[in-house]
C-alpha angles and dihedrals in degrees: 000000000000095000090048083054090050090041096055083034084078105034082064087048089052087053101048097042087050082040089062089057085065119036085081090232093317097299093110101076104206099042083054096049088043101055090046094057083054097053099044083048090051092049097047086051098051084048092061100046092048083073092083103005122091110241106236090051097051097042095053084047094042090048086036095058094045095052095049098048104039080050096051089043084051089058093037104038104017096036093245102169115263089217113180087248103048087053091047091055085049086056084053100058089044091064091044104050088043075048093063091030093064089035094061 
């Protein structure tokens, strides 16, 4: 159960990282509530997940998940260039993440 709660922990990292993006500097009101929803979600959930995870681990997945995916939504979403190199470097993390993933 742990590693569901770290998984959804960053999806809502992705979403407040992206949510940022939006909220104009945190004039726009809904974007802001919004992305801080998202973060205090994130947080509880890594919380959660801290309770049987050790937190090295959780945090680098947690982090790892949160990078790929908020620089995969930049390319997608923002028009971030999606460079050889950039993409190689996301495939980095990945291993990385399924590394600690099978080590814990």
């Amino acid at each position: 159960m742990s590693w569901i709660f770290l998984f959804f922990a960053g999806l809502f990292e992705i979403g407040w990282a992206i949510g940022l993006k939006y909220t104009d500097g945190f004039t726009r009101l809904v974007p802001t509530v919004l992305t801080v929803a998202s973060m205090i979600v994130s947080v509880t959930l890594l919380g959660l997940a801290l309770k049987a995870l050790p937190v090295g681990t959780a945090y680098a997945v947690w982090t790892g998940i949160g990078t790929v995916g908020t620089a995969l939504l930049g390319i997608w979403l923002l028009g971030e260039p999606a460079t050889a190199i950039r993409l190689a470097c996301i495939a980095l993390i990945v291993c990385g993440i399924m590394g600690l993933k099978f080590a814990a």
